[in-house]
C-alpha positions in Angstrom: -15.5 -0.1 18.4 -16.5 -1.9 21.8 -14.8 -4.8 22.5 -17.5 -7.8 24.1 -17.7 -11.3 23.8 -19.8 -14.3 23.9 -19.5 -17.7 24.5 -19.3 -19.8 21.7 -22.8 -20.9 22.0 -23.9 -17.6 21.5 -22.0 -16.8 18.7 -23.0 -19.9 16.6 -26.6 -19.0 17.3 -26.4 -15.1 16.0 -24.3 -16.1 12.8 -27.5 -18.6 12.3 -29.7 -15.4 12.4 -27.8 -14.2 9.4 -30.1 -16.5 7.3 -33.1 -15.5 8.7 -35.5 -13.5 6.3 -36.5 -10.9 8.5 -34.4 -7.7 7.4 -35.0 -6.2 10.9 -33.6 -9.1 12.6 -30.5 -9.4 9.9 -29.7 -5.9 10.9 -29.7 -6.1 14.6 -27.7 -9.5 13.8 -25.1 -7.6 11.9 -24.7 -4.6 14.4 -24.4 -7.3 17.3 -21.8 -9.4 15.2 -20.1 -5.6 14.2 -19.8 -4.6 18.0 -17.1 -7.6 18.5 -14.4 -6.5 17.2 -11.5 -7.6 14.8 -10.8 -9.2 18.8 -13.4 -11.8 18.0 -11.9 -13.1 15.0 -9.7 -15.7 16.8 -12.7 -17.5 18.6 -15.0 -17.2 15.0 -11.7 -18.6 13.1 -12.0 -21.4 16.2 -15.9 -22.3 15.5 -15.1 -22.6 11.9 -12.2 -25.3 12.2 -14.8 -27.1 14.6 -17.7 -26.8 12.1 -18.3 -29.3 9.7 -21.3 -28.1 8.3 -20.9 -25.8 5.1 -23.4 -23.2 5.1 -22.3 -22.8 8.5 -18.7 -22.0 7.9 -19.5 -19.8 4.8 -21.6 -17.5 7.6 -18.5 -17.4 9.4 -16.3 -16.7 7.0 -18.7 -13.6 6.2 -18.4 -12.8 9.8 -14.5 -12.8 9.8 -14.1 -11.2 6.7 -16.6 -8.6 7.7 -14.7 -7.7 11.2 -11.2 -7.4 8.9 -12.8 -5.6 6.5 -14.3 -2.5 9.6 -10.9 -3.1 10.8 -9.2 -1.8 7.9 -11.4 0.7 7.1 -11.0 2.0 10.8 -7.1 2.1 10.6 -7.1 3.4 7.2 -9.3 6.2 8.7 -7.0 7.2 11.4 -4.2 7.8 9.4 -5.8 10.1 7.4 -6.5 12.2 10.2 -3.4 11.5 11.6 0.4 11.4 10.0 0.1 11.3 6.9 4.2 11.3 6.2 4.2 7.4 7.9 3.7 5.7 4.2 5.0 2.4 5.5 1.9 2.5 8.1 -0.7 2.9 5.0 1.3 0.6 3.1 0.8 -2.3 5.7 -3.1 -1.4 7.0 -3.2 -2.1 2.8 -1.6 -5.1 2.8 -3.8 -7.0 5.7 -6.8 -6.8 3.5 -5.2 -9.9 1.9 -2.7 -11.0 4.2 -5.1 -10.4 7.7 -1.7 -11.7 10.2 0.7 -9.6 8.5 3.4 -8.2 11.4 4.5 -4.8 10.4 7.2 -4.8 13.0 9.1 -7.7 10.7 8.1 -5.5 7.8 10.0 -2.9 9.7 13.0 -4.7 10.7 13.3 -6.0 7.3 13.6 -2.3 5.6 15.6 -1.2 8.5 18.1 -4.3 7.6 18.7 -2.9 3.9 18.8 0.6 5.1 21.6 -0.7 7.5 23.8 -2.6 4.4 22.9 0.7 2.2 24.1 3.2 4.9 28.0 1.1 5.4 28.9 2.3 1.9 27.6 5.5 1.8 30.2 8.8 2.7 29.3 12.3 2.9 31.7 12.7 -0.5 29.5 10.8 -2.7 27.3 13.2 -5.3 23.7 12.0 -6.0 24.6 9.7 -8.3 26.9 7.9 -6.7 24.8 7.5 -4.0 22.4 5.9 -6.3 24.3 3.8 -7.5 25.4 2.3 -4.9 21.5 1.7 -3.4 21.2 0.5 -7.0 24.2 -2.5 -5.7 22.6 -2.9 -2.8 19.2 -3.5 -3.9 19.4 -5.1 -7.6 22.5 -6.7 -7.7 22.8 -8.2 -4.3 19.2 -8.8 -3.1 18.1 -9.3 -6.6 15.3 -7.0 -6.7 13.5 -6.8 -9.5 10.1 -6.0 -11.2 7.8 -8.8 -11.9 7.2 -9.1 -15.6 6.2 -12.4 -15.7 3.3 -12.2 -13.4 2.8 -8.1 -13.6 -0.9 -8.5 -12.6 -0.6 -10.5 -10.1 -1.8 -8.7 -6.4 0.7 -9.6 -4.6 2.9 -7.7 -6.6 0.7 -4.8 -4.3 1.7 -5.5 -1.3 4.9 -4.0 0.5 5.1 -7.8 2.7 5.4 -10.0 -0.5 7.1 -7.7 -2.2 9.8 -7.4 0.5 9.0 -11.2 0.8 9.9 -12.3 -2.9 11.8 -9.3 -4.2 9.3 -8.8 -6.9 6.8 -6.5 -7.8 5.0 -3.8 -10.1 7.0 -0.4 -10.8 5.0 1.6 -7.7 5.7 -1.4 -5.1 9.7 -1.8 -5.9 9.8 1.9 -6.1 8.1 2.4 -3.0 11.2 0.0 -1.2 13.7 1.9 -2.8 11.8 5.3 -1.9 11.3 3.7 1.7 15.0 3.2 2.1 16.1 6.1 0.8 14.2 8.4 2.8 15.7 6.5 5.9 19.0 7.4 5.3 17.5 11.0 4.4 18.5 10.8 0.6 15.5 12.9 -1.1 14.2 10.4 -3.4 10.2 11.0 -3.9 8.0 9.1 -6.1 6.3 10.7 -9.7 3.2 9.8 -10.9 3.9 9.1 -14.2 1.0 8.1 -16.8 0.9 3.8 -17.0 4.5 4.2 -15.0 5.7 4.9 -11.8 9.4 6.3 -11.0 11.4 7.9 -8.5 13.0 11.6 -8.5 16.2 12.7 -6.7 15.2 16.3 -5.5 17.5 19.6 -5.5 17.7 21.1 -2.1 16.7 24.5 -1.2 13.9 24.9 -3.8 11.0 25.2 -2.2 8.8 28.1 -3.3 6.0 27.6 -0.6 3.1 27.6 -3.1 -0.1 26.1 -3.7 -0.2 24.7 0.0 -3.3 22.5 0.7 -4.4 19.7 3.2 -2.5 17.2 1.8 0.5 19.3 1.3 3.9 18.0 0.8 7.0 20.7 0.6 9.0 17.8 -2.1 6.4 18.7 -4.2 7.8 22.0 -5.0 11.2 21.3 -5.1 13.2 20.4 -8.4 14.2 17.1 -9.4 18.2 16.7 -10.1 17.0 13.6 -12.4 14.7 10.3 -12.5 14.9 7.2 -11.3 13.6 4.1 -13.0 13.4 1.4 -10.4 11.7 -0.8 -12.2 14.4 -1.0 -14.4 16.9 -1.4 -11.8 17.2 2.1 -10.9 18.3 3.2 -14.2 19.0 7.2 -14.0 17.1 9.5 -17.0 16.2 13.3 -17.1 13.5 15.9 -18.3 13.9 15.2 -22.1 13.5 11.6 -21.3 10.0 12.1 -19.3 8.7 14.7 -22.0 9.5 11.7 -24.6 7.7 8.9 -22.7 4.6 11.5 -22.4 4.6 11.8 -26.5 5.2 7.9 -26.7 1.9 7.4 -24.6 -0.1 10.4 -26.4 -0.5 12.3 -22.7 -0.4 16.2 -22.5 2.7 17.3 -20.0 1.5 18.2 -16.8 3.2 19.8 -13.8 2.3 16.5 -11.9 4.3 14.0 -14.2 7.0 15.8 -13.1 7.1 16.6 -9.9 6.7 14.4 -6.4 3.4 13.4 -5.5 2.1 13.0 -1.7 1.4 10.4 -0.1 -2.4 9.7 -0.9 -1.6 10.3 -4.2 0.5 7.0 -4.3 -2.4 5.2 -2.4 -5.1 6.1 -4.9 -2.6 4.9 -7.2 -1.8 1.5 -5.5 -5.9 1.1 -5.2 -6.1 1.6 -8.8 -3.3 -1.2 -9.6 -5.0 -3.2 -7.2 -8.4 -2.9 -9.0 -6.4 -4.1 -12.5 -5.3 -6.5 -10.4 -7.9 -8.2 -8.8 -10.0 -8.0 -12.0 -7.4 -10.3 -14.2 -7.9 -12.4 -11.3 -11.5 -12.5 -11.6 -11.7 -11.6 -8.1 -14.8 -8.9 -8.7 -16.0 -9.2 -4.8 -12.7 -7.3 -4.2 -12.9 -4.9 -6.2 -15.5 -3.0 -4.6 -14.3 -3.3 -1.6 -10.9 -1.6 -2.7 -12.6 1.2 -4.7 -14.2 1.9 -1.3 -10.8 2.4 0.5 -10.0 4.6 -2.2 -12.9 6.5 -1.7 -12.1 7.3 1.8 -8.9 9.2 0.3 -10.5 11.1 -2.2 -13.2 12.2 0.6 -10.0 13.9 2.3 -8.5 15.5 -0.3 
C-alpha cells in the first residue's frame, strides 16, 4: 500500500466527500483515503481530538477504523503466505483489531519471562508428567492463571495481550499460553480441537507416519499423544477413554481430529468462531462481519 500524505486541510476536506451523494465521487474518496496508509492514522486520530463537530469525527472514526481494518487484513494475508509455524505472530495481528497499539515485542518478552521461570526447574530426568506438572506450578499456582468463568464471553478473553495481561481467559486462549511456552522450551505440547472444548496433548516422539500431507501440513498431527491436557482446568492430565467419554457426553461422533493436533489455521478459525460468540453476547454485530471476513481469508487457503 503507498504510503502519501496530505496536509490536514486536505484531509478534513476528502473525509467531507464521504457524505456527498454521488457514488462516483464516494468511491474515488475512499480509494484516496485507502492509499494512506495505517501511517496516516496518527494525523486523522490528531483532526479528531481537534474537531468538535460530531458528524465530523464519526467520518473520521470511519476513516481510522477503515485503515486498521486494510491493515489487518494485509498482515493477516502475509502470514498466510508466509510462516505459518509463528502462531504468536497471527495471534497478535488478531488481537489489534481491538487493541490497534498493541506492542507484540512486550507480548514477546512477557512469554519469554515465563518460559525463563518454567525452564530453571526443569532437568533432562523429569518424564512428561513431571514436566507438566511443574509448568502446571509455574503457571496456575504462582501466576494464577486461570480460565474466566465468570465473564466466559467476554472478547477480551480472545486476545493473547489481555489474556497475558489479566491471566484470564477461554479454554483456547490459556491453552494457547501454555502451548506457547511449552513449545519454547521444545516440550511437544499441541493443541486438540475438541467439540465446545479446547485442550492440549503431550505427543509421543518418533511417530510420524508421513501421511495425508497437504498445504497446511503439520508433522504433530500424525504423531500420538502420550495423554491430554486440560488447561483450562489447570492443566489437569486425562487420556483416550476420557476424550471418547466427553464426545458421548456432548452426543458428537469420534473423529480422527478430536484426537489428534490441529495446525495452526485450524486454531485461528477456531478463535474467529469464539470471537463471533463473543462479540454477539456483546451486541457488537458491526464486528462480527468483519471477523467472519478474517476467517474467510483462512478458509480461502486451505
Amino acid at each position: 500500500m503507498t504510503e502519501n500524505t496530505y496536509s490536514d486541510e486536505r484531509l478534513r476536506a476528502m473525509v467531507s466527500l464521504l457524505d456527498d451523494p454521488d457514488p462516483e465521487i464516494y468511491r474515488r474518496v475512499q480509494q484516496d483515503l485507502d492509499a494512506l496508509g495505517v501511517h496516516a492514522v496518527a494525523q486523522l486520530e490528531e483532526l479528531w481530538i481537534q474537531t468538535e463537530e460530531v458528524k465530523e469525527r464519526r467520518s473520521l472514526e470511519m476513516v481510522i477504523h477503515r485503515l486498521r481494518w486494510n491493515d489487518i487484513q494485509c498482515h493477516l494475508t502475509a502470514w498466510l503466505e508466509g510462516d505459518r509455524s509463528d502462531l504468536l505472530s497471527a495471534l497478535c495481528i488478531i488481537a489489534r483489531y481491538q487493541y490497534p497499539n498493541l506492542d507484540e515485542q512486550a507480548v514477546r518478552q512477557t512469554l519469554q519471562a515465563l518460559r525463563i521461570e518454567v525452564w530453571m526447574g526443569l532437568n533432562e530426568q523429569m518424564t512428561a508428567l513431571e514436566q507438566v506438572r511443574h509448568l502446571n506450578f509455574v503457571l496456575f499456582r504462582v501466576h494464577k492463571f486461570r480460565g474466566n468463568t465468570d465473564e466466559y464471553l467476554n472478547p477480551n478473553n480472545n486476545f493473547i495481550n489481555k489474556v497475558l495481561e489479566t491471566r484470564k481467559g477461554n479454554p483456547l486462549m490459556i491453552g494457547l499460553v501454555y502451548m506457547l511456552i511449552a513449545q519454547k522450551l521444545d516440550l511437544p505440547i499441541f493443541g486438540v480441537n475438541l467439540p465446545q472444548h479446547f485442550v492440549l496433548a503431550y505427543l509421543e516422539q518418533g511417530s510420524y507416519s508421513g501421511q495425508n500431507k497437504s498445504e497446511d501440513f503439520q508433522q504433530e498431527s500424525y504423531r500420538r499423544p502420550l495423554f491430554y491436557i486440560n488447561a483450562f482446568n489447570m492443566g489437569s492430565v486425562f487420556g483416550k477413554r476420557d476424550v471418547d467419554q466427553f464426545l458421548k457426553m456432548v452426543q458428537v461422533e469420534p473423529k480422527d481430529q478430536f484426537y489428534r493436533a490441529c495446525t495452526n489455521t485450524e486454531i485461528l478459525l477456531r478463535l474467529f468462531a469464539n470471537l463471533e460468540s463473543s462479540y454477539r453476547d456483546a451486541e457488537e454485530f458491526h464486528k462480527i462481519s468483519e471477523i467472519k471476513l478474517l476467517a474467510q481469508l483462512i478458509k480461502a487457503t486451505r
